[in-house]
C-alpha positions as CSV (number, residue, x, y, z in Angstrom):
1,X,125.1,68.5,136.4
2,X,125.9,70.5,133.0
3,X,125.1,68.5,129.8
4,X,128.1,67.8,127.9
5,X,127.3,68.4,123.8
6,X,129.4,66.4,121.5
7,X,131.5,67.9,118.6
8,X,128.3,66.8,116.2
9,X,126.2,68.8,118.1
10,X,128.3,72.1,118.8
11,X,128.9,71.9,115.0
12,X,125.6,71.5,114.3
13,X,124.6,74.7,116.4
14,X,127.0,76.3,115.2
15,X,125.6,75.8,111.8
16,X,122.6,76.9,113.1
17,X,123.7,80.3,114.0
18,X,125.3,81.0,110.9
19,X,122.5,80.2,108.7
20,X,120.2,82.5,111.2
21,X,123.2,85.2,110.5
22,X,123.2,84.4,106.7
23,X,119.5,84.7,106.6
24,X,119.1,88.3,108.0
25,X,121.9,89.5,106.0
26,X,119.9,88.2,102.9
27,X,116.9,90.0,104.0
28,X,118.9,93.1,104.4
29,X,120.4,92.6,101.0
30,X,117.0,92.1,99.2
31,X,116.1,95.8,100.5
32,X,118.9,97.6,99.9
33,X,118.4,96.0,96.1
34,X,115.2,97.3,96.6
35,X,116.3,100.7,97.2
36,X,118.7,101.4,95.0
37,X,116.4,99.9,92.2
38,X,113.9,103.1,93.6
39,X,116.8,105.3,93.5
40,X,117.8,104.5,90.2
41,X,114.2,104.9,89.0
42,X,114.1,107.9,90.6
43,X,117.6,109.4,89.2
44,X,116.5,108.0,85.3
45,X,113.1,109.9,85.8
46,X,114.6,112.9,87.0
47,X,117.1,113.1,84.2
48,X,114.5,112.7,81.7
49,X,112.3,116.1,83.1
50,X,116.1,117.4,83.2
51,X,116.1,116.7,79.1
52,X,112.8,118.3,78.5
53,X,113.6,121.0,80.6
54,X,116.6,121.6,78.5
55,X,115.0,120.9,75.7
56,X,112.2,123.6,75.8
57,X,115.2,125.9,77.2
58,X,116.6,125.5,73.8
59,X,113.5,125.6,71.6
């Protein structure tokens, strides 16, 4: 015989699969933040060789 789960408890699960949802979202989040803060390190270094390079063009 199937067990029969009361509203409280399908909420409850339903809760539960949410906040598993929510979680890996957050963890997917925290690297893309990651990555751009690598890119952007990246792009402000690259500009700055960009600078000198210009710089000693003009010298």
């Amino acid at each position: 015989m199937a067990k029969t789960y009361t509203e409280a408890e399908k909420w409850q699960y339903r809760a539960a699969i949410r906040q598993g949802i929510i979680s890996k979202l957050e963890k997917k989040l925290t690297r893309a933040e990651a990555e751009i803060l690598t890119l952007s390190t990246s792009l402000a270094a690259a500009n700055v060789r960009l600078a000198l390079y210009d710089a000693r063009e003009a010298a």
